[in-house]
C-alpha positions as CSV (number, residue, x, y, z in Angstrom):
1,X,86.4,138.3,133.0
2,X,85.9,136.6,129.8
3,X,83.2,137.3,127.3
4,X,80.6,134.7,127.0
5,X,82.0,131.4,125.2
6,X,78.0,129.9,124.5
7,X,75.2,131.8,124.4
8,X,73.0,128.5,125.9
9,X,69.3,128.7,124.8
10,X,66.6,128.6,128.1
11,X,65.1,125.7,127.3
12,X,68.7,123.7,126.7
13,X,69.8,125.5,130.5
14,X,66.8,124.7,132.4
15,X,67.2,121.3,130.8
16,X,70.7,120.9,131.7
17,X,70.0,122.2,135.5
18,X,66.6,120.2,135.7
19,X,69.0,117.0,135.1
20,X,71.8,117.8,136.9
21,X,69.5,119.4,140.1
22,X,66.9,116.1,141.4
23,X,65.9,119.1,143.9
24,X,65.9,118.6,147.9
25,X,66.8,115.3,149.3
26,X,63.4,115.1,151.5
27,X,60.7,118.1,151.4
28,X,60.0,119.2,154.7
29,X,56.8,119.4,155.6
30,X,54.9,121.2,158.4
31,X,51.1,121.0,159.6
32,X,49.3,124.5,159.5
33,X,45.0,125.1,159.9
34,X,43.5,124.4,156.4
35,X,42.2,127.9,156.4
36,X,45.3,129.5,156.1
37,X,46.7,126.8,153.0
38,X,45.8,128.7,150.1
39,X,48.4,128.6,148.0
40,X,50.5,125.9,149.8
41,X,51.2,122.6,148.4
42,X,49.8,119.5,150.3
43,X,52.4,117.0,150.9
44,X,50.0,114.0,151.3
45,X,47.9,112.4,149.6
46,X,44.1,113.2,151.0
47,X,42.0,110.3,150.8
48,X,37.6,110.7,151.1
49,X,36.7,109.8,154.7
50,X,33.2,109.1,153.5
51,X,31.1,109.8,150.3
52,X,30.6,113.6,148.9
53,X,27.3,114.3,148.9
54,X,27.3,111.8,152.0
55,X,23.3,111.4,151.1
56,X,21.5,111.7,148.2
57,X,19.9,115.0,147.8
58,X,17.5,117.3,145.8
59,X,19.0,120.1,143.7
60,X,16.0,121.9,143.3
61,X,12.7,122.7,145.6
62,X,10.3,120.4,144.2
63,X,8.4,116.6,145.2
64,X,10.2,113.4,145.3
65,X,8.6,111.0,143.2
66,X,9.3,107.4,141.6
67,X,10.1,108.1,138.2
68,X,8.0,105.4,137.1
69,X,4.9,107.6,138.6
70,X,5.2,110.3,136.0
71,X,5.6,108.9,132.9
72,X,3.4,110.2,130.6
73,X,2.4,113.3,132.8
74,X,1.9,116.8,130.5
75,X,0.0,119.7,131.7
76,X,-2.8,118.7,129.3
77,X,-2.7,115.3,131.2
78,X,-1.4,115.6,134.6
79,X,-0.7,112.4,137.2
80,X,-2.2,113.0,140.3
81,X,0.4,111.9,143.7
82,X,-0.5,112.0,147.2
83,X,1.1,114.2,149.7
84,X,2.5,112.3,152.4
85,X,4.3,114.5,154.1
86,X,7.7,117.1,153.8
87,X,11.3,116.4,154.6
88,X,12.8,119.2,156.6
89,X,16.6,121.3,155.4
90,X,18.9,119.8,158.3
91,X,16.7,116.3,158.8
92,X,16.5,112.6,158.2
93,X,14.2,111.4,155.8
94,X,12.0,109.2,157.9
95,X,9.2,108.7,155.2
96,X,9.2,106.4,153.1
97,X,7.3,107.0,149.1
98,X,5.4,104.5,148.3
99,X,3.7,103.8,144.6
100,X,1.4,107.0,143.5
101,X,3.1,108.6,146.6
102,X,5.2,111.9,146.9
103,X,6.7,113.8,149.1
104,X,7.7,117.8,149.7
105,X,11.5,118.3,149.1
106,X,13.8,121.1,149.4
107,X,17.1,121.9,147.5
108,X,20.1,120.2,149.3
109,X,17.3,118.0,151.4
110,X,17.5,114.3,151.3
111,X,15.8,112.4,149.4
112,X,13.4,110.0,151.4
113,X,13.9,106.5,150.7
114,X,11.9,104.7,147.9
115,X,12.2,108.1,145.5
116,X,14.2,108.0,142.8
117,X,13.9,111.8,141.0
118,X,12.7,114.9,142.1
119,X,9.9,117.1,140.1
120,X,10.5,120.8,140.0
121,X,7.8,122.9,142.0
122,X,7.1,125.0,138.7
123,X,5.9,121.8,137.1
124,X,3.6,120.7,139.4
125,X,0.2,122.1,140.9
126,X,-1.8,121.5,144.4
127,X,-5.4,121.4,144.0
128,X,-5.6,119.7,147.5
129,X,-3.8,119.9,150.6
130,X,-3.1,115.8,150.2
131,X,-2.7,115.7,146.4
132,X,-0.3,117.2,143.9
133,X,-0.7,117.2,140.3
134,X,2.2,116.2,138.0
135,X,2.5,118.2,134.8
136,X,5.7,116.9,133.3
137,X,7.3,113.4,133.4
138,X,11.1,113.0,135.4
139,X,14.1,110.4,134.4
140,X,15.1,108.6,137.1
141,X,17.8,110.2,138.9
142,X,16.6,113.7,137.4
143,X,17.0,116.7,139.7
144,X,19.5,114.5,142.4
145,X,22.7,114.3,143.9
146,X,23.3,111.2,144.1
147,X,25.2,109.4,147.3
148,X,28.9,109.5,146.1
149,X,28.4,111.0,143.1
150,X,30.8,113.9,143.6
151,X,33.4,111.8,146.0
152,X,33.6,107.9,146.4
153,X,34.6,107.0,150.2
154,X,38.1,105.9,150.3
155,X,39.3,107.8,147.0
156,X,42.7,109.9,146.3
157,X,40.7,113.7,146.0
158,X,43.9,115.4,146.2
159,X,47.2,114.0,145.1
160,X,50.7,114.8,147.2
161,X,52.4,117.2,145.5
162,X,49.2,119.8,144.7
163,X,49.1,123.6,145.0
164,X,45.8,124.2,147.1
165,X,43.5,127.1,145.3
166,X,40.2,128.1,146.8
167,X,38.3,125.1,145.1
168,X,40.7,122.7,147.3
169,X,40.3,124.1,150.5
170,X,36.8,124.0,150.0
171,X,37.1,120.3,149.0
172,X,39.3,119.7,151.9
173,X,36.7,121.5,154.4
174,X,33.6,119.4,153.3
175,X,35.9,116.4,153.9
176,X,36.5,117.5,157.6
177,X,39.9,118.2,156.4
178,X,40.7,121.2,159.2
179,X,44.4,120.7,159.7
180,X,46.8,119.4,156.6
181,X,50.5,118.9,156.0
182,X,52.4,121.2,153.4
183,X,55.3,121.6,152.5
184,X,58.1,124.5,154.3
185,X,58.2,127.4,151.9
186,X,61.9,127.0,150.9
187,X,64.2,130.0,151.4
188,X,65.6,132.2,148.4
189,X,68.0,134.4,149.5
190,X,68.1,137.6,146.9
191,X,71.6,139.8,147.1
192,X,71.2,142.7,145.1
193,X,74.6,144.1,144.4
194,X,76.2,147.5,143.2
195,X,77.7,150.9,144.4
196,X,74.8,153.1,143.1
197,X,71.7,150.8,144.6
198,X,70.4,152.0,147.5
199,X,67.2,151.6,149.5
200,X,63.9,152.6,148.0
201,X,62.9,154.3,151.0
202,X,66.0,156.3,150.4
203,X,66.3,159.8,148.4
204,X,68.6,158.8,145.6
205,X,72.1,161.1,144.9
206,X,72.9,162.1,141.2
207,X,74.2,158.9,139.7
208,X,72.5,156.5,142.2
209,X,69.1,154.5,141.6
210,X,66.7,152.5,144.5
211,X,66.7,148.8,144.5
212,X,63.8,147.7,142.4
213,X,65.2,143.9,142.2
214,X,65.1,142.7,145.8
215,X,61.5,143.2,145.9
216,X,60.6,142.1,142.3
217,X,62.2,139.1,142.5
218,X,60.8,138.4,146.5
219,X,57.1,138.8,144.7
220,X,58.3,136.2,142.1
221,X,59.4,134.2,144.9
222,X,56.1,134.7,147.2
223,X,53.6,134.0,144.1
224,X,55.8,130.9,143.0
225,X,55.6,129.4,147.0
226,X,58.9,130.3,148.2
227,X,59.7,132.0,150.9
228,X,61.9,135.5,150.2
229,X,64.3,136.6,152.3
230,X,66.0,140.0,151.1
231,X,69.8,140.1,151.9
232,X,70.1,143.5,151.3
233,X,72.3,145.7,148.7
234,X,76.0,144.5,148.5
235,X,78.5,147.1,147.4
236,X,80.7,146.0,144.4
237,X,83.7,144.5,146.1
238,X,84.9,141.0,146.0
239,X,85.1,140.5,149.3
240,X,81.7,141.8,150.5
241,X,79.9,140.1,148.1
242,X,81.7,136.9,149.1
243,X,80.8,137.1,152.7
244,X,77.1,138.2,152.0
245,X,76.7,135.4,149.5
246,X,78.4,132.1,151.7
247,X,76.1,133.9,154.6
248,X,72.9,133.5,152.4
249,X,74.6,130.0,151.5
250,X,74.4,128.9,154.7
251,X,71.1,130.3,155.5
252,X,68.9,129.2,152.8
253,X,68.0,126.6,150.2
254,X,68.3,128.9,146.9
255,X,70.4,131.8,146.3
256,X,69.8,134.7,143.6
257,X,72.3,137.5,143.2
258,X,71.1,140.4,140.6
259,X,73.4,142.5,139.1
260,X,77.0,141.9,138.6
261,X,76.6,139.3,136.1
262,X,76.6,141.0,133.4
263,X,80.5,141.1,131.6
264,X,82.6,143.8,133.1
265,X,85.9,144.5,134.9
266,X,83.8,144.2,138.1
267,X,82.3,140.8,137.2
268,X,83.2,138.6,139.8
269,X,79.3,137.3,140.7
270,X,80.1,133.8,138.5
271,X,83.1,133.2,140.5
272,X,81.8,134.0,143.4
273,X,78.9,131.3,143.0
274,X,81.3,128.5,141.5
275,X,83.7,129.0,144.6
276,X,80.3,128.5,147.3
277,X,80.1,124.5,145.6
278,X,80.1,121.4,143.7
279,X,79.5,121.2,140.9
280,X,79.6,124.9,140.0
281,X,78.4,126.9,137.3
282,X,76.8,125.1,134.9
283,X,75.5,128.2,132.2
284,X,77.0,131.7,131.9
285,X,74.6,133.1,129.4
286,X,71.6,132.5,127.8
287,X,70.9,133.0,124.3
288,X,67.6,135.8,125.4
289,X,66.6,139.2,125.1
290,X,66.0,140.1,128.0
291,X,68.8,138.5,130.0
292,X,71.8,137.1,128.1
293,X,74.0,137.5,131.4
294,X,72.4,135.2,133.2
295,X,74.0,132.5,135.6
296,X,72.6,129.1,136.6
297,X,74.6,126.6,138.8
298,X,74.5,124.1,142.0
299,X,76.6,124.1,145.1
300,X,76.5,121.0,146.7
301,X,72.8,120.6,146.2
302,X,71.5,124.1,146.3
303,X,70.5,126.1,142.9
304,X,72.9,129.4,142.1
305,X,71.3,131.7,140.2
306,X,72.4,135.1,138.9
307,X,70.7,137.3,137.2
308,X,71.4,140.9,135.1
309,X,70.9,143.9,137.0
310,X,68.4,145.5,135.0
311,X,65.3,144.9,136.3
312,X,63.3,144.0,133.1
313,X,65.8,141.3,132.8
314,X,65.9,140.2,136.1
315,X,62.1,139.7,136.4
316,X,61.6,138.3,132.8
317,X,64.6,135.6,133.4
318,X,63.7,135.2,136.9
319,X,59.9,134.9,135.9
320,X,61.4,131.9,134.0
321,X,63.5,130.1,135.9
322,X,62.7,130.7,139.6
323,X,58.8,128.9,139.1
324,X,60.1,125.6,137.8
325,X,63.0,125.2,140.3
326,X,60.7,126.7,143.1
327,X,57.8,123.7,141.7
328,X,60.6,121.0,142.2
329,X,61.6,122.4,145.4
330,X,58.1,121.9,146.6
331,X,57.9,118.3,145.3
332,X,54.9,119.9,143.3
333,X,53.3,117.7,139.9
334,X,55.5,118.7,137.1
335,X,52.1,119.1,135.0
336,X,51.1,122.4,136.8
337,X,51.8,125.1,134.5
338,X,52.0,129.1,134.0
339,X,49.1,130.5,133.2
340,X,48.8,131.5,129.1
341,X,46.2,133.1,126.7
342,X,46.1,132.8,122.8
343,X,46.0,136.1,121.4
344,X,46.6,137.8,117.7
345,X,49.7,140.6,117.3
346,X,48.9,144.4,116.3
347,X,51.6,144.6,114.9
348,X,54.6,143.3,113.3
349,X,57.9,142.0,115.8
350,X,61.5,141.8,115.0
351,X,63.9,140.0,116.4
352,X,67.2,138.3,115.8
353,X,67.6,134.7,115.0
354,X,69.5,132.6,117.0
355,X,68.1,134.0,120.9
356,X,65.0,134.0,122.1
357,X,63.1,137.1,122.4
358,X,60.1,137.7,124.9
359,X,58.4,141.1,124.6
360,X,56.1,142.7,126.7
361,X,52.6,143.0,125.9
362,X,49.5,144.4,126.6
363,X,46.0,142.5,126.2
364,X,43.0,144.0,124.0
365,X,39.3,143.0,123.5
366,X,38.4,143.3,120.3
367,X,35.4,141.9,118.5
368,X,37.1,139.5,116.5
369,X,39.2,138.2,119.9
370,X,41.9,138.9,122.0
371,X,44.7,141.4,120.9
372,X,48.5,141.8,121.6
373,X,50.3,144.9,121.9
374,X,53.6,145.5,121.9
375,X,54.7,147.2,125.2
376,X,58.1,148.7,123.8
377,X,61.0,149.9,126.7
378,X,64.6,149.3,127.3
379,X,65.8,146.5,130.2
380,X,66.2,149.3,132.6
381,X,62.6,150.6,133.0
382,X,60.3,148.6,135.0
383,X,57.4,150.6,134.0
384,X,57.8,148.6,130.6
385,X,56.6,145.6,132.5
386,X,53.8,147.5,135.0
387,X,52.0,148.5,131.7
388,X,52.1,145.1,130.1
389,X,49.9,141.8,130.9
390,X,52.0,139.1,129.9
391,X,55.2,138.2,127.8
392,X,55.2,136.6,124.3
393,X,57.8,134.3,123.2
394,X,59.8,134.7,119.9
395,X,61.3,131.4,119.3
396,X,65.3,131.6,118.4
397,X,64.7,130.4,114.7
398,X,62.2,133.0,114.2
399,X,63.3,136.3,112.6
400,X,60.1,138.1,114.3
401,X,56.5,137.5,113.8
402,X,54.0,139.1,111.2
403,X,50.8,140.9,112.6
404,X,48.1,139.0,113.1
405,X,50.0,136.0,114.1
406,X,48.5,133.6,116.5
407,X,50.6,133.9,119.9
408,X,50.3,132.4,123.4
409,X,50.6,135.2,126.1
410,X,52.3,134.1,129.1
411,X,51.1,135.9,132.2
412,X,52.2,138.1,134.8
């Protein structure tokens, strides 16, 4: 096998694949309890039902007043309301405040018709069981929720295309949304490949190591909103690794081979991929450290991926790669990004020009902001990565970056 010809930067491959890969030809979609969604991505657009809050309502215990009542109230001049009444947590407002009228509220209670601002219960006093005093003057509309104020009845609250968190099901909940449609998880099949892998529930033989990339890479895969199914570890032979590969192929929507990438007699992971489509292979090698033997192609609409064997590599390319391709597989909003935090470096980073570096860091609080440490370790020790929180990026025309530069922190 050939050495690399072009080193191709990440951005310039993911560009190339992102153009020549429009993703699936439909998303499937399937209709699960909204309960169980988090982390799912809604595959239709979710229109209001009715207003949110469906009735005006108080935000604080207090009176409901007209606004018009109070002005000019202080506590060295209060204005003096009568009590008609109190409108119950759960209840209709069947009262109606009149001029110099008020009425006993609740937070979250409707308000009763002709209020128009609620006065805290702190600002007020009761001399008489019929009459409140007034000791500071409300705005209209102070203290309120107003009918529709939150949600308009009829409008787009969740757009196609969305990954639901927390605050969505909630919305989705109060809407009376209690079954949705989302799309299928699409299936990654991950080969991990070579004679010395075995199973990590396995006591390794002098010279032999557990697999560490068939359940790195299925976490990527899970956290990104794929589904992960682990083909198991494929010895280094051609044929073997052919038949395990068109099996997962067949059998899935993505496929991701680690190990065997990298250039060596034994290299036969690129051909393997370019035989299983059209068009191919479209990058052998990125211009990165970690992962310069790294493998992106399509077979006849499905993404081919291979990536080195080392597991720092495979989970820092992977950790690039597999999210955006997973996104467009789930017809998600290309404007949902990877979480990142500005930070300052400790100390001073090398790197070559001409690649693009990403080293592991850990995060600091310090008094003057947020630090970056360099987590320092070879590709081959994934222990590197447990004690880091995120990855920074040194650009290709950078020959490193001085301390106390201003970095973005991309998270694990």
């Amino acid at each position: 096998m050939p050495e690399f010809l072009n080193l191709t930067p990440p951005s310039e491959a993911m560009d190339l694949f992102m153009k020549s890969w429009s993703g699936p030809s439909a998303i499937q979609t399937v209709r699960i309890s909204t309960e169980n969604a988090l982390g799912r991505v809604i595959a239709e657009d979710v229109k209001a039902p009715h207003p949110l809050p469906p009735f005006s309502r108080s935000t604080v215990d207090g009176y409901a007043v007209r606004a018009a009542d109070t002005h000019g109230a202080s506590a060295s001049l209060p204005a003096y309301l009568d009590l008609i009444g109190e409108v119950l947590m759960g209840t209709t407002a069947d009262l109606l405040v009149g001029s110099s009228q008020t009425a006993v509220v609740h937070t979250g209670g409707m308000i009763p018709p002709g209020a128009d601002a609620v006065i805290m219960l702190e600002d007020t006093q009761q001399p008489h069981e019929t009459e409140v005093e007034i000791l500071k003057a409300v705005a209209v509309g102070e203290n309120i929720l107003v009918e529709g104020e939150d949600v308009k009845s009829g409008e787009i609250v969740i757009k196609r295309g969305t990954r639901l968190r927390a605050q969505e099901i909630g919305g989705l909940m109060a809407l009376g949304y209690t079954k949705i449609d989302v799309a299928e998880k699409p299936r990654i099949a991950i080969l991990s490949s070579g004679d010395e892998v075995v199973p990590p529930q396995e006591e390794p033989s002098p010279g032999e190591v557990r697999d560490i990339n068939s359940y790195t890479l299925s976490a990527l895969v899970e956290r990104a909103g794929g589904a992960a199914v682990r083909h198991g570890i494929v010895a280094d032979d051609r044929t073997a690794l052919e038949q395990a590969a068109r099996q997962a192929f067949h059998q899935n929507d993505i496929v991701v081979i680690t190990a065997g990438s990298s250039v060596s007699s034994r290299d036969i992971t690129v051909e393997i991929l370019a035989e299983l489509g059209e068009p191919g292979i479209l990058v052998h090698g990125f211009a990165i450290k970690p992962g310069k033997p790294t493998i992106l192609g399509i077979g006849d609409g499905k993404p081919l991926i291979g990536l080195p064997g080392n597991p720092v590599s495979a989970l820092v390319v992977g950790g690039l790669i597999l999210p955006p391709i997973l996104r467009r597989s789930l017809g998600m909003h290309a404007d949902q990004w990877d979480a990142q935090l500005p930070a300052r470096l400790t100390v001073n980073l090398a790197s070559q020009a001409g690649r693009e570096d990403y080293q592991p860091v850990r995060l600091i609080q310090a008094e003057n902001g947020i630090l970056a440490e360099p987590v320092y370790g070879r590709s081959n020790l994934i222990f590197t990565l447990v004690r880091a929180d995120g990855l920074v990026r040194i650009p290709a025309q950078a020959n490193g970056l001085p301390a106390g530069e201003k970095v973005m922190v991309r998270l694990f």
